[in-house]
C-alpha positions as CSV (number, residue, x, y, z in Angstrom):
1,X,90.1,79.7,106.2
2,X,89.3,83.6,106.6
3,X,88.9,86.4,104.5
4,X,90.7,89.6,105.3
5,X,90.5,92.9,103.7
6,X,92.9,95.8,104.1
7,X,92.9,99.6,103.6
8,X,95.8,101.8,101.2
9,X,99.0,100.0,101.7
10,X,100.6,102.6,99.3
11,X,104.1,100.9,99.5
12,X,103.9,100.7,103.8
13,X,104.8,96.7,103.3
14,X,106.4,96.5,106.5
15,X,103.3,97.4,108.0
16,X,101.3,95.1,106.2
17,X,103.3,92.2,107.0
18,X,103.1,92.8,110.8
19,X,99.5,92.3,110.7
20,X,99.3,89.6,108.5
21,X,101.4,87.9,110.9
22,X,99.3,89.2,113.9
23,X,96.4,87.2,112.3
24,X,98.5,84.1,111.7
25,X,97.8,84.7,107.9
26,X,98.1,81.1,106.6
27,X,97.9,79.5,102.9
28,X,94.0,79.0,103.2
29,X,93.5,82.6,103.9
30,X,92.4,85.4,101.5
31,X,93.6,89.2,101.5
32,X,90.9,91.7,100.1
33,X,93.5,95.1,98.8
34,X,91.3,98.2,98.7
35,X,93.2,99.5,96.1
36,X,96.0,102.2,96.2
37,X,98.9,100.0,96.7
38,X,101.6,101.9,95.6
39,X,103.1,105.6,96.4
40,X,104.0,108.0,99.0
41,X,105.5,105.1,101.2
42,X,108.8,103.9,101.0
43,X,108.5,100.0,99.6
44,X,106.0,100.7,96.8
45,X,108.0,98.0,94.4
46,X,108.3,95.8,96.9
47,X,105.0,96.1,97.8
48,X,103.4,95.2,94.3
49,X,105.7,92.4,94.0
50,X,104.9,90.8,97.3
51,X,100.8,91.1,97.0
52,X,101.2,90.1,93.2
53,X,103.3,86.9,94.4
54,X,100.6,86.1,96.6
55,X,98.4,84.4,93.6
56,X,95.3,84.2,94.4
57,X,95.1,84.4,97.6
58,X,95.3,88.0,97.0
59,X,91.9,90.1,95.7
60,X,92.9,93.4,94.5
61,X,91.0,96.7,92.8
62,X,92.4,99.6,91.8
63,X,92.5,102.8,93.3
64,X,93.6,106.5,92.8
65,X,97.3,106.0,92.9
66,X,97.4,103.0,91.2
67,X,95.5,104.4,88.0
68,X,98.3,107.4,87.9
69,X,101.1,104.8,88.3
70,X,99.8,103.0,84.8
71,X,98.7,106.6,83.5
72,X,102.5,107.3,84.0
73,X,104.2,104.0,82.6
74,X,101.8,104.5,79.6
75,X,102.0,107.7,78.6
76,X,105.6,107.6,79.4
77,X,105.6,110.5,81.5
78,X,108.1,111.8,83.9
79,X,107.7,111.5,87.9
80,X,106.0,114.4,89.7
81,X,108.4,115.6,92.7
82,X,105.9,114.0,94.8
83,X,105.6,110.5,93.4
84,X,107.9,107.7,94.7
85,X,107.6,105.2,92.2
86,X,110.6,105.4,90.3
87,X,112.6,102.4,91.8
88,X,109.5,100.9,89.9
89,X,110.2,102.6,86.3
90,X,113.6,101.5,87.0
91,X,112.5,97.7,87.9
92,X,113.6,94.8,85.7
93,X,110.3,93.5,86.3
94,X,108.6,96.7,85.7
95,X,106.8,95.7,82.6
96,X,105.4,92.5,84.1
97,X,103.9,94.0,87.3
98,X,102.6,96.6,85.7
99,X,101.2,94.5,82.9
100,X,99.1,92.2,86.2
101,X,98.2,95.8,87.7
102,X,96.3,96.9,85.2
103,X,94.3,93.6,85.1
104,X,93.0,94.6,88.1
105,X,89.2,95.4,88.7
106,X,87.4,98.5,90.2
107,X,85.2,96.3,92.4
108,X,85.0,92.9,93.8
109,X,81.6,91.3,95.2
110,X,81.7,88.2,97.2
111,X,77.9,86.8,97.1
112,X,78.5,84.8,100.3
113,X,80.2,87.7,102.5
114,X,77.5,89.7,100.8
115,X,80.2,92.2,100.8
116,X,81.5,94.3,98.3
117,X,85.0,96.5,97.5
118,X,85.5,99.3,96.1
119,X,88.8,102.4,96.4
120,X,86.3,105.0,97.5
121,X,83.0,104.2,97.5
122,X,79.7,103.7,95.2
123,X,78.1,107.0,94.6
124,X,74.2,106.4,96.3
125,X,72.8,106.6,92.7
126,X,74.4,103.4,91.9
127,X,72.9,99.9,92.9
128,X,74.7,97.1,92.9
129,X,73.9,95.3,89.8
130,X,74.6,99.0,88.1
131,X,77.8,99.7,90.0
132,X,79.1,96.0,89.1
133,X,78.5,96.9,85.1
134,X,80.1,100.3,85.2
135,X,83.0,98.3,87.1
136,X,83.0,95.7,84.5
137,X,82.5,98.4,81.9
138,X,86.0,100.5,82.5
139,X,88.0,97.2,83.5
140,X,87.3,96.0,79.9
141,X,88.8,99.6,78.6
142,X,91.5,99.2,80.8
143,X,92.3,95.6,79.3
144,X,91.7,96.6,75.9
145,X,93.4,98.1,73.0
146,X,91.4,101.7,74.2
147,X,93.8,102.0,77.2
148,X,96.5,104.2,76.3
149,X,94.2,106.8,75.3
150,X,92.0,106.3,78.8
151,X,95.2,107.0,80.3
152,X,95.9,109.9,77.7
153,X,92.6,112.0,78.6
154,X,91.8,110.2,82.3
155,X,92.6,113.3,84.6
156,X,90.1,116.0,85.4
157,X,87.3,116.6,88.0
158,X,84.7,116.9,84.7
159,X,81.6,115.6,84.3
160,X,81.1,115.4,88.5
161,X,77.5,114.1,87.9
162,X,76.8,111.0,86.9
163,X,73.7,110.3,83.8
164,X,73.2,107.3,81.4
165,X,74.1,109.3,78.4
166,X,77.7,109.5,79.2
167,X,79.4,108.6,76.1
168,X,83.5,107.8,75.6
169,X,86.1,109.3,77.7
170,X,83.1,112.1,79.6
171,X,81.8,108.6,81.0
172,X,85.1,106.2,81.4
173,X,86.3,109.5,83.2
174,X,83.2,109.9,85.3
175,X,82.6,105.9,86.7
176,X,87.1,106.4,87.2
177,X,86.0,109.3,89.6
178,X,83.4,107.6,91.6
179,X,85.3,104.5,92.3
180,X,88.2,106.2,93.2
181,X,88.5,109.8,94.2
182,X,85.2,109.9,95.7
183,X,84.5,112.0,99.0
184,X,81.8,114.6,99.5
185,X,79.1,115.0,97.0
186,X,75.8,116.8,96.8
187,X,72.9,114.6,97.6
188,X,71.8,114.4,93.8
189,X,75.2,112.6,93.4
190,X,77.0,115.4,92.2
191,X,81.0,114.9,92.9
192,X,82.9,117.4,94.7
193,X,86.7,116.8,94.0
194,X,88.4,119.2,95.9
195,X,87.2,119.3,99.3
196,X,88.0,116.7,101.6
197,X,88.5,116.7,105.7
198,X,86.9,115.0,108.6
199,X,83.1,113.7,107.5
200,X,82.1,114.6,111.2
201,X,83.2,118.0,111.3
202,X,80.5,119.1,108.2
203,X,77.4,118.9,107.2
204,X,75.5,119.8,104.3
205,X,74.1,123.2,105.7
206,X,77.4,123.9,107.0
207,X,79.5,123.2,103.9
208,X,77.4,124.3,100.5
209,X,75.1,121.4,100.1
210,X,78.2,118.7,100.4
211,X,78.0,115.9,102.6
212,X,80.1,112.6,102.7
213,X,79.0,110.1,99.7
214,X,77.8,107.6,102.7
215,X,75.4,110.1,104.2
216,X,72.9,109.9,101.2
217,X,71.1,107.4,101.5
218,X,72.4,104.7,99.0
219,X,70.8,102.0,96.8
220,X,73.4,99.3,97.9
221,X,72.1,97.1,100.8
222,X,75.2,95.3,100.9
223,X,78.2,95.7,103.6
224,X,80.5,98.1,101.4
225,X,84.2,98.2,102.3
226,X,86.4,101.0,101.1
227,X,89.5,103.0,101.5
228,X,91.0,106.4,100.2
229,X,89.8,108.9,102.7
230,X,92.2,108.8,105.6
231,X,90.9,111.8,107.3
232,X,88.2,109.6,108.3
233,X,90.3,107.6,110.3
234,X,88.3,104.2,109.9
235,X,85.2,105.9,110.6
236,X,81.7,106.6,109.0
237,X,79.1,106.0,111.5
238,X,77.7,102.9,109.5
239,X,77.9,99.4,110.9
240,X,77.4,98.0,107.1
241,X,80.0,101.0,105.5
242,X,83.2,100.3,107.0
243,X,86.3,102.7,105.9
244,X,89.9,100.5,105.8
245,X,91.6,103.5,105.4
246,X,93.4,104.7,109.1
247,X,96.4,107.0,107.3
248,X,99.2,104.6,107.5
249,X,101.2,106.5,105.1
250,X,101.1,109.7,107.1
251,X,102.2,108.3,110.1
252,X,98.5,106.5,111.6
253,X,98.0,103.1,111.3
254,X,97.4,100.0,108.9
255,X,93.8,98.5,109.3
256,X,92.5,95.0,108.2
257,X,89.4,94.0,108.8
258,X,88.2,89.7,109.1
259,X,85.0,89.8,106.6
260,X,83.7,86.9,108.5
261,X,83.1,88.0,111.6
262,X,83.9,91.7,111.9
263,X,86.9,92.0,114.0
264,X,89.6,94.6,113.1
265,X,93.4,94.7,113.9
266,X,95.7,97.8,113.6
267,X,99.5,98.4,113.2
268,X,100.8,101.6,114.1
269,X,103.0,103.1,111.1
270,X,106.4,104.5,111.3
């Protein structure tokens, strides 16, 4: 019985299934989804249906991509020239998987891995205890009557620092950003959402105050597992802040990690 976590799939299925088989992934197993399952790959319908058919053997938070997917299916907006998701707005089954995707979570914490998930990070500011509320906090507007206008009035890079006082959409907007778009930051926790690039190849003197979000020092003692920031290539110079994200979708690999004792597998992607 083993607990496996994974970086962004984003509809690379193929991929995924050669390392689950690598691993002799068995009914007693567990799959950890770092979120951003769907889009820019070629089997993103396939993809949702085969991780949401895996019950609960499957342990999945939402990321980036995902959000814009239900942003899209609930606002009833048209595809961007860039998104591949329409085989899913033309799915049978399209209200259905949706309707399980957006029951999703932002983060997942295992007590006895001591581990926790998120899409792109916790922002240093944040314990644990806090960035589980803020978590629990937007996954209740996402499951609520509220959604639709979350989904309305979710995109844009403002407020990029997080305080207590956030009220309404300022603060469902600002936890959304930090749990899934995250990259550099200021070391006050201010976000920066429009650079991004290789961690290694800045620092803050270099780069206007910005350095990588797992540079500052954090409030979270627990091993943190994330995704989202490919350029990283599974790297952050942390033994206890491990990046799943290797770029599969670009042509790099597919990463999964065994939570119990550490070892990683790859898959190189077509």
């Amino acid at each position: 019985m083993a607990t496996y976590a994974v970086g962004d799939i984003q509809g690379c299925l193929e991929p995924l299934k050669a390392l689950l088989n690598a691993v002799s992934f068995s009914s007693t197993d567990t799959l950890w989804v770092a979120g951003d399952l769907v889009n820019r790959g070629p089997d993103s319908l396939a993809t949702l249906r085969y991780i949401k058919s895996m019950g609960s053997q499957a342990v999945v938070i939402l990321g980036n991509h995902d959000l814009h997917l239900l942003a899209l299916h609930a606002n009833n907006t048209s595809l961007k020239s860039t998104d591949t998701l329409k085989p899913i707005f033309d799915a049978p089954d399209r209200t259905s998987l949706l309707a399980w995707l957006q029951q999703q979570p932002l983060l997942h914490y295992d007590s006895a891995l001591d581990t926790v998930m998120t899409h792109a990070g916790i922002p240093p500011c944040w314990n644990l205890a806090q960035a589980q509320q803020y978590g629990q906090e937007l996954h209740q507007v996402l499951t609520s009557d509220v959604a639709p206008c979350f989904f309305a009035n979710m995109y844009g890079d403002q407020p990029n620092l997080w305080h207590e006082q956030l009220q309404g959409m300022e603060r469902w907007r600002c936890i959304t950003n930090y749990f899934t778009r995250m990259r550099f930051i200021k070391p006050n926790g201010e976000l920066n959402l429009t650079h991004s690039g290789k961690a290694t190849l800045h620092t803050g003197a270099d780069n206007g105050g910005l350095v990588p979000w797992f540079k500052v020092p954090s409030l979270v003692t627990s091993r943190q597992v994330f995704g989202h920031w490919a350029a990283l290539e599974g790297e952050t110079g942390h033994n206890h802040i491990i990046n799943l994200d290797m770029g599969c979708v670009w042509g790099g690999h597919l990463k999964l990690m065994c939570l119990d004792n550490g070892q990683c597998y790859t898959v190189d992607c077509p």
